[in-house]
Backbone as a chain_set.jsonl record, in Angstrom:
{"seq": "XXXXXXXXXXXXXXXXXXXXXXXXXXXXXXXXXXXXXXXXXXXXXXXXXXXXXXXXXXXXXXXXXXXXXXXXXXXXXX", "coords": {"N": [[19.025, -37.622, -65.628], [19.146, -37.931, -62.113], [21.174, -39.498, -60.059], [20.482, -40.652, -57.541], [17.751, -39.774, -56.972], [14.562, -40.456, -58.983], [14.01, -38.287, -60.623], [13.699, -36.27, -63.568], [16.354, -34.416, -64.797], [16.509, -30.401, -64.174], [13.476, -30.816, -63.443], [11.718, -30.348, -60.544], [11.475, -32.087, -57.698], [8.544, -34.514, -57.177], [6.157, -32.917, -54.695], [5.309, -33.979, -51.714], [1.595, -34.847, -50.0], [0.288, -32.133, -47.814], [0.376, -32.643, -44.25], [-1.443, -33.541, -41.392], [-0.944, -33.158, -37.946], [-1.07, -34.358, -35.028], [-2.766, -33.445, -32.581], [-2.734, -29.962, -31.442], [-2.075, -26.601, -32.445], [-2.684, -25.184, -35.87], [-1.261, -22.379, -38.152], [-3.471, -19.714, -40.577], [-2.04, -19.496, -43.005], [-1.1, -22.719, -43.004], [-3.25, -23.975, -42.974], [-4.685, -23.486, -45.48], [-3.416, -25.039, -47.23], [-4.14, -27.481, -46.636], [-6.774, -26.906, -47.497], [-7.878, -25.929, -50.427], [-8.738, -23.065, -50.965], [-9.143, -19.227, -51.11], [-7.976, -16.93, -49.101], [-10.151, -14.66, -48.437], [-12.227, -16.155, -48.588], [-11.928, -18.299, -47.057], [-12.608, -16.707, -44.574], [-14.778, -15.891, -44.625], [-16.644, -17.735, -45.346], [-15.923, -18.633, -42.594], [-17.474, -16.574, -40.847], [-19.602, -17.128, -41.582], [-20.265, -19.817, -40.574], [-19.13, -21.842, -41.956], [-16.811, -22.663, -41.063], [-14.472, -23.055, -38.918], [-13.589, -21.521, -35.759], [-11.007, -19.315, -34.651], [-8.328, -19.28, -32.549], [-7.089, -17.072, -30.156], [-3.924, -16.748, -30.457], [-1.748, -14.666, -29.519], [-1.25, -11.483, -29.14], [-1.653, -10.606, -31.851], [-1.961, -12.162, -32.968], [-3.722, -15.649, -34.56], [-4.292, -19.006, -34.534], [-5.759, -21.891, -35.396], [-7.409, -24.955, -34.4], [-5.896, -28.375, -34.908], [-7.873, -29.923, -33.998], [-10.137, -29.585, -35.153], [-9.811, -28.561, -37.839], [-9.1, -31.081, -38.981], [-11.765, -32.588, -38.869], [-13.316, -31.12, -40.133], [-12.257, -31.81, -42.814], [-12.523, -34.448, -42.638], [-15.357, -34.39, -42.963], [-15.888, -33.961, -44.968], [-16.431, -30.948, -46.259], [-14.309, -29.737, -46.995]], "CA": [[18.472, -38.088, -64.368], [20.008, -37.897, -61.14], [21.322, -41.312, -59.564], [19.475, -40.93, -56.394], [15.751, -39.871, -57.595], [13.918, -40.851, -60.41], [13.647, -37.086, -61.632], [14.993, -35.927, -64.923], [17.518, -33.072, -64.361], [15.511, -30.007, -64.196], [13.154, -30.912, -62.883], [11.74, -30.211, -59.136], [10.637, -33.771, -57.564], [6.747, -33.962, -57.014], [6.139, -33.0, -53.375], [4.306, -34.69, -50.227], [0.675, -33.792, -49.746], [1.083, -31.77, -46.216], [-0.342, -34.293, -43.087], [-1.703, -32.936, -40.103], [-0.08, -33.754, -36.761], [-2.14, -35.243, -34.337], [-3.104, -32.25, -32.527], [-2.334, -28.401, -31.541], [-2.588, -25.777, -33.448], [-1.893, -24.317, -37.249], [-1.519, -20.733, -38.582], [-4.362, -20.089, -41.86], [-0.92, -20.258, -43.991], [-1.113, -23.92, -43.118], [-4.682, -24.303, -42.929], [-4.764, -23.149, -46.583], [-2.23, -25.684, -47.951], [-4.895, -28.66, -46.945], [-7.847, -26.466, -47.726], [-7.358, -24.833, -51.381], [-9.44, -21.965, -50.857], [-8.63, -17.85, -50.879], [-8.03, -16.338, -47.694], [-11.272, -14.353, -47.906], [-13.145, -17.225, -48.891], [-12.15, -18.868, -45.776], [-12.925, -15.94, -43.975], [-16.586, -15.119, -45.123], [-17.216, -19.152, -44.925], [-16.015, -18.656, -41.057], [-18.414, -15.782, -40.92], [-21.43, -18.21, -42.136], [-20.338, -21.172, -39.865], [-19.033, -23.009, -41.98], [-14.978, -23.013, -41.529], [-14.128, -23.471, -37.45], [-13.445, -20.311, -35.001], [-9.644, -19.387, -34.554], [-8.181, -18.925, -31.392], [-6.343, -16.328, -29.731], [-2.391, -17.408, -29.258], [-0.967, -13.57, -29.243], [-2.074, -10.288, -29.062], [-2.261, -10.024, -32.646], [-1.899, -13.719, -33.488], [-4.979, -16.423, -34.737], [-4.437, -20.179, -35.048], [-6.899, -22.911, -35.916], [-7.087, -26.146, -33.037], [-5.854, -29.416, -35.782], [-8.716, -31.158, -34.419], [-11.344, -29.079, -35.987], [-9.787, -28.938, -39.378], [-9.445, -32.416, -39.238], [-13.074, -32.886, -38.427], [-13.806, -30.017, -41.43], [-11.521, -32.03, -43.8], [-13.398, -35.886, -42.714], [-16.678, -34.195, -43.108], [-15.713, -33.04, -46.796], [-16.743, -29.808, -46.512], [-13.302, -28.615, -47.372]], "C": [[19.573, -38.15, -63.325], [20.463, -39.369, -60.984], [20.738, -41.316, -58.316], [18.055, -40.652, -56.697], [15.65, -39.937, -59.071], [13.587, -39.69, -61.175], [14.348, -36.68, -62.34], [15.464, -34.322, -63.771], [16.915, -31.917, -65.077], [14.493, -29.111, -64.4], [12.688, -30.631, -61.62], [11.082, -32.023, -58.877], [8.896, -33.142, -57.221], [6.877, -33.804, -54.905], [4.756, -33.509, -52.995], [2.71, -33.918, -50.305], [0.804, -33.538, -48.208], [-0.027, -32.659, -45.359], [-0.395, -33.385, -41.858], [-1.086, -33.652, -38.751], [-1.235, -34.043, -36.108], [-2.833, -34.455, -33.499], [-2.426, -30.825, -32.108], [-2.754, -27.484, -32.611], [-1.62, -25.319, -34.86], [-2.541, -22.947, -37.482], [-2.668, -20.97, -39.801], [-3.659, -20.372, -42.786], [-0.911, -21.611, -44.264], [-2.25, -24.511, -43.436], [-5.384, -24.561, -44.716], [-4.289, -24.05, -47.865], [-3.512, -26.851, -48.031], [-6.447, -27.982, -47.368], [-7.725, -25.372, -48.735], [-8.426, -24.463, -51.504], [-8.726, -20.778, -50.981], [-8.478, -17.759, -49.145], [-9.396, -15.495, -47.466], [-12.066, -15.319, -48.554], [-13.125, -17.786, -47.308], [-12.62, -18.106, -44.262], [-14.662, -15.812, -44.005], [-16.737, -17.128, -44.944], [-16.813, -19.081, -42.919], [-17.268, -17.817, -40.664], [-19.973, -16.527, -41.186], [-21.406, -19.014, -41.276], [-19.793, -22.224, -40.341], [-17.628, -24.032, -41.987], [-15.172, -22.863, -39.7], [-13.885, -21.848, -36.97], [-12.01, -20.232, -35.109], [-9.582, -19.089, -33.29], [-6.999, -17.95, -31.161], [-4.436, -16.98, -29.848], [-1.525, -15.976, -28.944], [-1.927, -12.686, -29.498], [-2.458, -9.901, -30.183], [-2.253, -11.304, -33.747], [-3.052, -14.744, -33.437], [-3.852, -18.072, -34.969], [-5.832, -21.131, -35.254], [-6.564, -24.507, -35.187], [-6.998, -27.521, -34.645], [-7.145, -30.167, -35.823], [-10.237, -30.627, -35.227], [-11.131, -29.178, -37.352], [-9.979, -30.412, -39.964], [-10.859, -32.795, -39.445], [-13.807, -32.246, -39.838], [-13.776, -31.186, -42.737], [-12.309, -33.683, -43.691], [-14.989, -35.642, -43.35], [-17.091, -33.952, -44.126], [-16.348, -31.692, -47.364], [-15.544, -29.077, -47.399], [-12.71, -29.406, -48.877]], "O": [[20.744, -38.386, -63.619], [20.111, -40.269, -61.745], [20.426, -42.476, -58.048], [17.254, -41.581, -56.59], [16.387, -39.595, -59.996], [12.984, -39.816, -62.24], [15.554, -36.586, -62.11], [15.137, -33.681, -62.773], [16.702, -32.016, -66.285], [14.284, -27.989, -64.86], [13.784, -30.606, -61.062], [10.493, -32.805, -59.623], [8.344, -32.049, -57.098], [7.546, -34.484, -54.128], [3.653, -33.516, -53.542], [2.568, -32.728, -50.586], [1.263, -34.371, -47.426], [-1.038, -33.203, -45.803], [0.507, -32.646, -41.464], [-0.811, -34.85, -38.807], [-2.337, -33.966, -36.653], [-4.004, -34.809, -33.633], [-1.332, -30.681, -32.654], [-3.628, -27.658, -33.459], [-0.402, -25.164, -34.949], [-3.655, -22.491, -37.226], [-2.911, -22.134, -40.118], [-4.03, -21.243, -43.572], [-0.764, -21.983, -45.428], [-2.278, -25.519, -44.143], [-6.197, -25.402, -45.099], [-4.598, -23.913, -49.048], [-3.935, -27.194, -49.136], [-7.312, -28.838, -47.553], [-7.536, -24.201, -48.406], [-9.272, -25.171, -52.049], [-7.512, -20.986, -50.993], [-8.887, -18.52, -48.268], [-9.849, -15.575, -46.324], [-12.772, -14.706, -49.355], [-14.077, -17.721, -46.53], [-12.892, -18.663, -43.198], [-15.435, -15.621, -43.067], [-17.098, -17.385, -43.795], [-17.621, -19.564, -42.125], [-18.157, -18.462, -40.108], [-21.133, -16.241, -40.887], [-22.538, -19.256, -40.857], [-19.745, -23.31, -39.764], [-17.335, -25.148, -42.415], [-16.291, -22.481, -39.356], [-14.003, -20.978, -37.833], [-11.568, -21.187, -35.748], [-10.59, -18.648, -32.737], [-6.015, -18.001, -31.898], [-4.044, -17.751, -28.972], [-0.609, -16.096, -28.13], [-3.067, -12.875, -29.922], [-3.358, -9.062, -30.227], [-2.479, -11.324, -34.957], [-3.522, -14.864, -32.305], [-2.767, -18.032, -35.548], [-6.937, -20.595, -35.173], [-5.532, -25.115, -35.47], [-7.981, -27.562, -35.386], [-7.622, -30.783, -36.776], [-11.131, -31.314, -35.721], [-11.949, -29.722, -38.094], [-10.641, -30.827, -40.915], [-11.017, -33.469, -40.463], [-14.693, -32.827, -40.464], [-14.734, -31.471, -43.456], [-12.686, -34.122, -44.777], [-15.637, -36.452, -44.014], [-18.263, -33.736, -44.434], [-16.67, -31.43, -48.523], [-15.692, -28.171, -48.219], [-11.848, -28.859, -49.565]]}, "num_chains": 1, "name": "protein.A"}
């Protein structure tokens, strides 16, 4: 064991579950982390209605507005 964390030697420590910021936007990379789904899962559920729209931020760039996932993720869909 180390002398600063409680993890045997190794080991990796257990990590954080990831926390949404309060708002702006995340890439689906991130989106994915609080919503364990595939990437075409979350795709074909956008396609139905039932995952949020993405928005433009570059010409070939999508994000996802925090406060919708949030809203996804209270509603327990995800």
């Amino acid at each position: 064991m180390n002398a600063n964390d409680n993890t045997p030697s190794g080991q990796t420590p257990p990590t954080t579950p990831p926390t949404l910021p309060a708002t702006g936007l995340m890439r689906l990379s991130r989106v994915l982390e609080l919503i364990p789904i595939s990437r075409s899962s979350f795709y074909a559920g956008q396609a139905k209605g039932i995952y949020p729209p993405s928005v433009a931020i570059g010409p070939r760039a999508r994000a996802y507005r925090v406060e919708d996932i949030r809203a996804l993720i209270e509603k327990g869909v995800a």
